[in-house]
N, C-alpha and C positions, 0 to 999 in steps of 0.2 A: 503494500500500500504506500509505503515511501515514497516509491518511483513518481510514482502517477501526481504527490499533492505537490510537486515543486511542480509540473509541468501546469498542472489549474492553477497555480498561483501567476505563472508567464502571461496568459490572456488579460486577467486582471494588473498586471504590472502596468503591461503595453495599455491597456485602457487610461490607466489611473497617470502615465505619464503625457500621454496624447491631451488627456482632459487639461493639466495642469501646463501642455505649451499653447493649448487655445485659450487659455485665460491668460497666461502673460499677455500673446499676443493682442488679446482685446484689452487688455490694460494699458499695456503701448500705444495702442491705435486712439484708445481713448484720450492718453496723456498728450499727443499729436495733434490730435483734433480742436483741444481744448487749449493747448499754449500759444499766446501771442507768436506772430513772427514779423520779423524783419521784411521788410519790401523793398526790392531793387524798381527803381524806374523804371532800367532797362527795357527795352519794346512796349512800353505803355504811354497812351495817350494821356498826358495831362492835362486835365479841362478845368476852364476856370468857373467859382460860384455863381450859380446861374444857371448852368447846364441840366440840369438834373430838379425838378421837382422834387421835394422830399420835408420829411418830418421826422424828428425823432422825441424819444419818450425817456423819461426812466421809468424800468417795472420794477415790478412790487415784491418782485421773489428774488432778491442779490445772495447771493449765498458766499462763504467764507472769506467774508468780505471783499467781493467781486463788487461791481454795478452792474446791475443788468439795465439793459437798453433795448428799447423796442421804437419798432416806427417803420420809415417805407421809405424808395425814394426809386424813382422813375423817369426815365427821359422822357419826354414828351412827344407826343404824337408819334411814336414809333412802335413799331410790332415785332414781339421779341418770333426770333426762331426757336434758340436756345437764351439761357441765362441763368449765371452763376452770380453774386454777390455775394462781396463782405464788405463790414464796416470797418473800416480803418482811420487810425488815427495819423496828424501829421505833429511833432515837436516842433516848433518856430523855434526853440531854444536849441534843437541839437541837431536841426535839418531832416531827422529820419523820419518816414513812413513806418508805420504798424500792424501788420493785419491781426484784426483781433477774432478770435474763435465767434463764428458765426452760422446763424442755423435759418436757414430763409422760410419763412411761415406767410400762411394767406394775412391779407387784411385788407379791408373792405374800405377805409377809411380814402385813400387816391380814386377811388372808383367813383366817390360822389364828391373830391373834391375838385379833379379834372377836366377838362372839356373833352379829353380824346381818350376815355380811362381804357382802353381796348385790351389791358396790358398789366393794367396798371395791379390786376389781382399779385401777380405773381413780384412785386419789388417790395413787398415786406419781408421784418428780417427780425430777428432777436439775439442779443452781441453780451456778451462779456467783455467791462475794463477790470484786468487784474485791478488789487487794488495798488500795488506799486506803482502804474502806470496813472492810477487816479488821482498820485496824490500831487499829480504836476497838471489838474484840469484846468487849471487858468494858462498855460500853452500849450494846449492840446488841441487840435483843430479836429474835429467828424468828418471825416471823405467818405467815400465810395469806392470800393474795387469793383467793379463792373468785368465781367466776361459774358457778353450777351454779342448775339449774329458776326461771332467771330472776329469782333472787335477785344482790346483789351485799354478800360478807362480807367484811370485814377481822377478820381473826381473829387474837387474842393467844394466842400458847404458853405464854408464862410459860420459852422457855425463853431463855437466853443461847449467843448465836454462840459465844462465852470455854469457854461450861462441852462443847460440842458438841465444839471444837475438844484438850480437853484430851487 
């Protein structure tokens, strides 16, 4: 009977380690998803405040002391094919762009406040500012990373994280 309980114990091994590389790996993927990152310019349209219809919020669920942000923001009068956004932040104090972990959600608010809302479902969004990054919202500027009909925009609000936040 020897034989046989090491070889029942090998299926259960191989299980038991399979199980515990898909949960690192979604633990990574999660840590990825959720960390601010760095924005290079590089092959991006810079557009200036103006460009983009939009709104932004603070929400009500900030968790370990994040800021969560919610709102919309949409070019106007244009019909997406595809589209990706994030919100990003711009430092006036250090020159860098930030893309902040971002999760694009419906909202109905550009649909009734636009003239051409065709579109406008899909430019809502709901954003994490670590709170490190929050604690400089009086030079923090709200952009847009836009990847929509194969374009790629970084896009200026003109608004400040500070005045969002008051």
């Amino acid at each position: 009977m020897a034989k046989y309980a090491k070889r029942d114990r090998v299926p259960a091994l191989i299980l038991a380690l399979g199980l515990a590389a898909i949960g690192a790996f979604c633990l990574v993927l999660r840590a990825e998803l959720r960390l601010p990152r760095a924005i290079s310019t590089e092959g991006l349209d810079i557009l200036p405040a103006g460009s983009y219809a939009c709104a932004f919020y603070p929400a009500e669920d900030a968790r370990n002391g994040d800021i969560a942000l919610t709102g919309w923001a949409v070019p106007e009068g244009e019909r997406y094919e595809q589209v990706r956004q994030w919100v990003a932040v711009y430092d006036s104090q250090t020159g860098r762009y930030t893309r902040l972990s971002t999760v694009m959600v419906e909202n109905y608010e550009p649909m009734e406040t636009l003239d051409d809302p065709q579109n406008a479902l899909f430019g809502g969004f709901y954003a994490l500012v670590p709170e490190k990054l929050a604690a400089a919202a009086d030079s923090l500027e709200l952009c847009i990373l836009d990847r929509s009909n194969l374009r790629r925009n970084l896009v200026h609000t003109g608004v400040m994280l500070s005045e969002v936040l008051e």
